[in-house]
N, C-alpha and C positions, 0 to 999 in steps of 0.2 A: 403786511408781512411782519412777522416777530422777530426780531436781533436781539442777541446776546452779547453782552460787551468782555472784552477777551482784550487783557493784557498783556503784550506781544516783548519782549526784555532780547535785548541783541546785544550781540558784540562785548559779552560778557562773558565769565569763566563761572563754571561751578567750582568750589571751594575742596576744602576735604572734610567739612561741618557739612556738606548737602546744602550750603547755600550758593544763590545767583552773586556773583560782587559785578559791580562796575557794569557799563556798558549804559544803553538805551533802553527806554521805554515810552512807548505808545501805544494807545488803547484806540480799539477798531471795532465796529458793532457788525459780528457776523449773520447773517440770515441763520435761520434755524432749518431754515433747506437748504444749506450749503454740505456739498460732496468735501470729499476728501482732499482730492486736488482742487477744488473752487476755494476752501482754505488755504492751501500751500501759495497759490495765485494772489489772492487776496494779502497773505502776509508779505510776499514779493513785492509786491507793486507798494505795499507801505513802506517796508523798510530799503526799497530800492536798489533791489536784486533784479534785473530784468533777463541776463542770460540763465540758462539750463547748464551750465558747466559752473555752478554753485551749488554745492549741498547742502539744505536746511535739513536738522535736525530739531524736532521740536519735543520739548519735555515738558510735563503738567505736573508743578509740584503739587500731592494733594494734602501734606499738611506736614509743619516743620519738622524737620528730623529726620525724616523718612526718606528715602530714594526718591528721586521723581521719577516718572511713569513716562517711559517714549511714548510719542503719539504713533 
């Protein structure tokens, strides 16, 4: 099975420059058949969110400058 390694950044702020500051970072190799919430699941259990009365929002910066892109 093929994984993708995906850089996960927590508990951090976006800036008013469109940068990530501070927080966490850890790297997780997702399947390339992973669903939408098998991702959400997957980032959960890493950064150690276990209940549903937590809201992730997940952003993809795709290159400096620019807004990042909600997932």
């Amino acid at each position: 099975m093929d994984e993708v390694c995906v850089f996960v950044k927590y508990n951090g702020q976006w800036d008013g420059t469109l940068r990530y500051i501070g927080g966490d970072m850890k790297g997780i190799l997702v399947p390339e058949t992973a669903t939408y919430v098998g991702l959400i699941e997957l980032v959960r259990s890493v950064i150690g969110i276990m209940g549903l009365d937590k809201i992730i929002v997940m952003r993809y910066g795709v290159e400096p400058g620019m807004p990042p892109m909600r997932i």
